[in-house]
Steps between C-alpha positions, in 0.01 A plus 500: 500500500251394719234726359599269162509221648144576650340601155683159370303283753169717398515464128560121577190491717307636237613249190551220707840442538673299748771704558676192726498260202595761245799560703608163576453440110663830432820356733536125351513643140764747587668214789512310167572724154798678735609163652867517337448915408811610737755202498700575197472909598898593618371788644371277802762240498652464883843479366473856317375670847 
């Protein structure tokens, strides 16, 4: 993984990509589109555990 994550921070070095603000974007869309994704799913509902 790290030998990914290493060629990940290269290739974004070489096009110019802020890797910090593409992941904080990356998070608030998902934070957002997935905001309600899990509370209808029975398979986590407390009382079924």
């Amino acid at each position: 993984m790290a030998d990914v994550l290493w060629v990940l921070i290269c290739l974004a070095n070489q096009t110019g990509v802020d890797l910090e603000e593409a992941l904080k974007k990356n998070i608030e869309k998902k934070t957002l589109r997935d905001a309600e994704r899990h509370i209808n799913n029975p398979k986590l509902s407390p009382e079924d555990n």
